[in-house]
N, C-alpha and C positions, 0 to 999 in steps of 0.2 A: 385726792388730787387728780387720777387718772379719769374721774367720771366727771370731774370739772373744766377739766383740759377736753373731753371728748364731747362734756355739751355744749360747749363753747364751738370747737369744731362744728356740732350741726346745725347749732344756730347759725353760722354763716352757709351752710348748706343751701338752705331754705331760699329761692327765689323770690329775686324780689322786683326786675322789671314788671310782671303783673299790676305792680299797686303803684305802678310810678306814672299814672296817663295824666296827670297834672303836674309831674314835675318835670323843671329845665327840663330843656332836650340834651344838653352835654350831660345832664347827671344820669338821665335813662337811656342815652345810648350807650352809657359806660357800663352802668347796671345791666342791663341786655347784653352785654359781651360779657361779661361776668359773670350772667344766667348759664351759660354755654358751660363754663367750667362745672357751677354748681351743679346743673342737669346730671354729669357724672361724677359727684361728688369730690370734683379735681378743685375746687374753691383753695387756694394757699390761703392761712390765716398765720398770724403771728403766734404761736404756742411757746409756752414755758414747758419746758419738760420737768415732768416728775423728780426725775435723779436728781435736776437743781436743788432740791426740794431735802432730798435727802428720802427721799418717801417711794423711790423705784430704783432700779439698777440702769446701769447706763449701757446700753450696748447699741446708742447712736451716732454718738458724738465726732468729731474728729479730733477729740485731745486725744490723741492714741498711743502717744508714752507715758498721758497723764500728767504733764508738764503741769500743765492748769490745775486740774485736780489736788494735784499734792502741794502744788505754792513754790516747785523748784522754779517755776520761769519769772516767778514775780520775784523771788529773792536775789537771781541773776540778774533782774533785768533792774533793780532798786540799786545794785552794786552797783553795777556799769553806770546811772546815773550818778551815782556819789561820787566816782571817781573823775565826774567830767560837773562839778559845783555850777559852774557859770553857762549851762547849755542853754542856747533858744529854742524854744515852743516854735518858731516859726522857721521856713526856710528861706522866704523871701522872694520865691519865683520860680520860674522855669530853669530845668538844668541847665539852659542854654544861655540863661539870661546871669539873673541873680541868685539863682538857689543851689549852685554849687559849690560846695565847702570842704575843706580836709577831711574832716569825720566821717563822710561818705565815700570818698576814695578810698581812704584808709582798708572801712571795711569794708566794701565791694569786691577790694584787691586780697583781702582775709579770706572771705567767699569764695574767690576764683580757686587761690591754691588749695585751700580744702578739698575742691573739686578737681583739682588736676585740670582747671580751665587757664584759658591765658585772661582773661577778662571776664569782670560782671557789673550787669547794671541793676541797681536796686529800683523796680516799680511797687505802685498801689499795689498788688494787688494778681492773682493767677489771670482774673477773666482780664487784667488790663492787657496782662505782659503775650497773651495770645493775641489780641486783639492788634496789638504793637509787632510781633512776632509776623503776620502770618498778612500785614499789611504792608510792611517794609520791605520784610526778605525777598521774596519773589520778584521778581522782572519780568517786564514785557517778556513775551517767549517761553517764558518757565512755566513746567505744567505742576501743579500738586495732585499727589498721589495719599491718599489718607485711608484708615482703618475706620470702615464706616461707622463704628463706637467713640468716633473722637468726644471729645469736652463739646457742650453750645458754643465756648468759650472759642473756640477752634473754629467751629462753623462760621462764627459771627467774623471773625478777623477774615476769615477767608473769603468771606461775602466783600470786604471794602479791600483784596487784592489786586495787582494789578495781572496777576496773570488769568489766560481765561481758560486756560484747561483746567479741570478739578474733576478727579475721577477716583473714587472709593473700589476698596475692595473687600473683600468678606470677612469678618473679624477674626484676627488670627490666622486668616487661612492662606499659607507661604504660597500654597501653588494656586489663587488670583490673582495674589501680589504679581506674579509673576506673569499672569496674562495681561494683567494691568498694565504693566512696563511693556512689552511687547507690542499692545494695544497702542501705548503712549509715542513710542517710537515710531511704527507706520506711520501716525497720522500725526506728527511731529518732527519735519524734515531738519527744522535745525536744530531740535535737540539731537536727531540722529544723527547729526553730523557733530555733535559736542559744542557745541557753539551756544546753547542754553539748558539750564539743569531743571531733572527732577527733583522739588525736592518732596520727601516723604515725612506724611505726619500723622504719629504713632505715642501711644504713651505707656511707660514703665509698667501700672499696675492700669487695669479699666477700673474703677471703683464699685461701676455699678453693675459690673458681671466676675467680681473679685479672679480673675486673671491677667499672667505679668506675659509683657511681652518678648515673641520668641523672635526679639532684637538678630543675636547673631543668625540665625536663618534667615531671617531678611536682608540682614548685611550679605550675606555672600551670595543672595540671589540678586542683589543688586549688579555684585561685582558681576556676575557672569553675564548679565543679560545688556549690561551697559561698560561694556570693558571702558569707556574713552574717561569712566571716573566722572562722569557730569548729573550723580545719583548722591542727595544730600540730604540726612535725615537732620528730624527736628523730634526731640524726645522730651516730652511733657511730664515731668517725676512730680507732678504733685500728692501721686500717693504712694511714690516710695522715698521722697526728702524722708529721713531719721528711722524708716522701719526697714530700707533696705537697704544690701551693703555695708563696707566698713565706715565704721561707724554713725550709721544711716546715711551713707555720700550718696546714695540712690544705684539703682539697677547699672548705669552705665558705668558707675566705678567697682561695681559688683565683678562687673565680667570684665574689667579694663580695656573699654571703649571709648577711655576723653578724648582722643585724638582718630576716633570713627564717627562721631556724631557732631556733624557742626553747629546746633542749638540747643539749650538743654535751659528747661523752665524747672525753676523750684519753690514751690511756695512757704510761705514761713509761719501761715494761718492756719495748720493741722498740727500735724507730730510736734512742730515748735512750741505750736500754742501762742504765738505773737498774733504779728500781721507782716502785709506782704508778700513780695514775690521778686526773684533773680531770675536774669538772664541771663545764661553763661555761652560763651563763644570765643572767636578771634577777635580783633583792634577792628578787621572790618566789617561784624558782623556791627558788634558796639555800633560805629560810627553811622555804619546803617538806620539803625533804630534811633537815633540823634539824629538824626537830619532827614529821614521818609514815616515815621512812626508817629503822629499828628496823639496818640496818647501822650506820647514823651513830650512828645514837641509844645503842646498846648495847654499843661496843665504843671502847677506847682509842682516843685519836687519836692519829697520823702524829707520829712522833717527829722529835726535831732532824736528824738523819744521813739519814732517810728523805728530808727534805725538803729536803735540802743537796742532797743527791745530782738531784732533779727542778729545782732551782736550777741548779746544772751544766747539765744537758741543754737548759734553755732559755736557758741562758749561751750554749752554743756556738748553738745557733741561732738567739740575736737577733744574735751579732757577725756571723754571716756564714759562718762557722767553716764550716759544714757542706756550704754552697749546690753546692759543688764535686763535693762525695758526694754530694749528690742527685740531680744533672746526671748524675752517671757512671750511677748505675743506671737512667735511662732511656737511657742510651747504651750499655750492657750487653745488656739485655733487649732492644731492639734489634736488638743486631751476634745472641743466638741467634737470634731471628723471622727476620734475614735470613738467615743460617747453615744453619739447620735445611731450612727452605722451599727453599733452592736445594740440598742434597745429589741425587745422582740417585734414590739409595732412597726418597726424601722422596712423590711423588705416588704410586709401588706400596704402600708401606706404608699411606698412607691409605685408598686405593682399597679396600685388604684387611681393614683395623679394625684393625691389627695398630697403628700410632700413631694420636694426635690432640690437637692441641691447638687447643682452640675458638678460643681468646683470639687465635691466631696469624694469623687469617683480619682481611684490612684493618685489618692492625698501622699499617703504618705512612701508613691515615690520621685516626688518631685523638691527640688533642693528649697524651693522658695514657697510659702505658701500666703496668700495676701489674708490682710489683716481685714476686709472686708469680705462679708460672704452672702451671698443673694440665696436667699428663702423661698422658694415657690410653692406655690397650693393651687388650685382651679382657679380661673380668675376670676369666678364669681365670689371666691371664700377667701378674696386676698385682705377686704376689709373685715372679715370675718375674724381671720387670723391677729390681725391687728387689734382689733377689739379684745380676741381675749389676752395676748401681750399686754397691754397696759394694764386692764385691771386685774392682772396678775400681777403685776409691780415690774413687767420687764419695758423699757424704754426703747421702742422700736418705731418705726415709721414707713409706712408703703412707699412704693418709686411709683409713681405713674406716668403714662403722656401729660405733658411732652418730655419727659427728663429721660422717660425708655420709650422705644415704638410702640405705638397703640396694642394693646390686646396679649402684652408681657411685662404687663405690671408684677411687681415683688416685693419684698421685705427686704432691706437692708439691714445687715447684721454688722455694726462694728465691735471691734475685740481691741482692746485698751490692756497696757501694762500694769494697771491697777485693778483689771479683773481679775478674780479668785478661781479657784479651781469651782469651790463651792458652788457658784456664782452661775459661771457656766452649766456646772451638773442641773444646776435648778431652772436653766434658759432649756437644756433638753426635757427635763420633764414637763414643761409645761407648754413647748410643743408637741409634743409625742401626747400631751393629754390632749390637747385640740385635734391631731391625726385621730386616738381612738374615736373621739366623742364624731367628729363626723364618718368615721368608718362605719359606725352604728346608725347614723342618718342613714346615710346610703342604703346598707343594706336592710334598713328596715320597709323599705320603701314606700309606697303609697297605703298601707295599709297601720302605720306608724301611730300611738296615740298621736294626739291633738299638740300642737306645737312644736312634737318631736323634729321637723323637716328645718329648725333652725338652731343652733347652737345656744349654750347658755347667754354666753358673751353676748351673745349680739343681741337677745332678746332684751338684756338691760340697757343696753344702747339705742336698743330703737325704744325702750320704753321712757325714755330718757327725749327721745325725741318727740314723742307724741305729749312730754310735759314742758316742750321750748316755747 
């Protein structure tokens, strides 16, 4: 399955503006932009992963309580329909118009107090509810201040803001935040004066650099650097909804900050395993996104089964259901950081760049440890690595431009409640067997028999290629 899945991938590889000087010019100027990606093998194709298959292990996915997996979100979510017989498939319009009903206040207002919010608005969707978010909230005058690792999703909302100050700071790093603010203030006379806000946008976990954000540090450099209180964050929990916190309420009920963070986005299409996405705030943030958010405003609302289904998921996590599989995946992630780090190959391969994993470094003294973890190699052996993942049976996936900045491409690792100790043990030996096998490239150097200067993996893949 994994060397069907991979020649599939490089058959879409393969350039094909070349052979298009006879066709339409809309279909070869598309293909010639397409070219561009294929040239560095960044081509997106639709792929089946293995694990579906039953025929690789998963460590991609975003079920990451396993909701999916095990059939606990389908059986909550079959319940909930049974008890509501007479539901519409349809909602009938815009929230504003026709598509607002009891069933969605009901649980939107279920949603809020779970989360210690005063209100929630159920959207499509994470990429919508930023997009809504971060086109609404702002006002003339108001500057944003964001963790240059934010979501697309973030960027994209921010592109159709109305404010025009937009100034990033270093990921994680409290003291640019702080020049950032500083910076924003000189050259922002009426925010200095309180009279328009910063607001700041930051998210719970980064997914694709598996680190949680050091929220209260930035909360109280807020406070100091902007005493008038006209400094308002906006925390994006989509990947800590269900894995962080009681009873996955996310990072900001974690440290009990409901009533320090004025926006707070939760999606319902990872850890829930649904679909979906909330907006948690005040009556006027709501009101806001009802009446300036042109996603809300313009498009059908959230039908009955849509919203059955985000009912289910925060069914199992207010009983308790889940608390077990949240536990287990810091207890997973874990047992790799200890695993990995004690192999003997483990200090050579670092020392040489041939591995690396940041996040791995004083694992275990930090309270929280994200359920995602990024894999580094050279960047020329990032497809390398990948290659020998899958036909090993492990289910992984490179990050590349544009999802990371050019030239820090990675492996993303997810770790799921339904992973095994086993499981894991066996994800470390067979990267620690790709660290030996190119350790031995390396240093055999130029003198290497015949072939040796490319891994087994990849030889099958590109031989795989030269039969597409």
């Amino acid at each position: 399955m994994a060397e069907a899945m991979l020649a599939s991938w490089i058959k879409n590889q393969k350039l094909k503006g070349p052979g298009m000087k006879d066709a339409p010019v809309f279909d070869r100027n598309l293909e010639e932009a397409l070219d561009v990606r294929r040239a560095d093998h960044g081509m997106y194709t639709r792929n089946k992963s293995a694990w579906k298959m039953g025929q690789a292990i998963d460590f991609c996915s975003n079920d990451l309580l396993s909701l999916g997996r095990t059939g606990q979100i389908r059986t909550a979510f079959f319940d909930e329909l049974s008890r509501h017989p007479d539901f519409s498939l349809y909602s009938g319009g815009s929230r504003l118009m026709d598509g607002n009903y009891d069933y969605i206040e009901q649980v939107e207002q279920e949603v809020a107090d779970f989360h210690g919010a005063e209100t929630a608005l159920i959207v499509g969707s994470g990429y919508e509810a930023n997009g809504a978010i971060y086109s609404a909230i702002p006002r003339p005058g108001d500057a944003i201040v964001y963790d240059e690792l934010v979501h697309a999703s973030t960027h994209d909302g921010m592109a159709h803001s109305l404010s025009l100050c937009k100034m990033p700071f270093r990921h994680q790093d409290v003291d640019s935040f702080r020049d950032i603010l500083v910076s924003v203030l000189d050259s922002q006379p009426l925010i200095k004066q309180g009279s328009r806000s910063i607001i700041v946008s930051v998210e719970s976990v980064y997914s694709m650099d598996g680190d949680v954000c050091p929220i209260k540090e930035l909360l109280e450099v807020a406070k100091e650097v902007c005493p008038k209180g006209n400094v308002v964050f906006c925390m994006d929990e989509a990947h800590g909804t269900g894995v962080l916190g009681p009873k996955g309420a996310g990072l900001v009920s974690a440290l009990g900050l409901e009533k320090e963070i004025a926006v707070r986005l939760h999606t319902c299409g990872k850890a829930m395993a649904s679909t979906g996405a909330v907006i948690l705030g005040n009556a006027t943030v709501r009101n806001s996104l009802m009446n300036f958010a042109r996603s809300v405003i313009y498009t059908t609302a959230p039908s009955f089964p849509i919203v059955a289904g985000i009912r289910a998921g925060y069914g199992l996590l207010e009983t308790g259901a889940t608390q077990k599989l949240q536990e287990n995946i810091q207890r997973l992630v874990k047992h790799f950081f200890r695993n990995i780090t004690s192999r003997p190959i483990w200090n050579k391969a670092t020392e040489m760049g041939i591995l690396s994993i940041p996040v791995s470094e004083d694992w275990d003294s930090r309270e929280w440890l994200a359920h995602c973890v990024p894999l580094w190699t050279r960047q020329r052996y990032n497809y390398w690595l990948v290659f020998h993942l899958q036909l090993a049976g492990i289910s992984a996936f490179p990050i590349d431009y544009p999802t990371v900045p050019k030239g820090q491409s990675r492996i993303r690792l997810m770790f799921h409640s339904a992973n095994t100790e086993a499981e894991v043990e066996t994800l470390v030996s067979i990267i620690c067997d790709f660290a030996q096998e190119m350790i031995e490239i390396e240093e055999s150097g130029e003198s290497g028999e015949a072939g040796l200067k490319m891994p087994k993996a990849a030889q099958q893949v590109y031989a795989l290629m030269a039969d597409v």
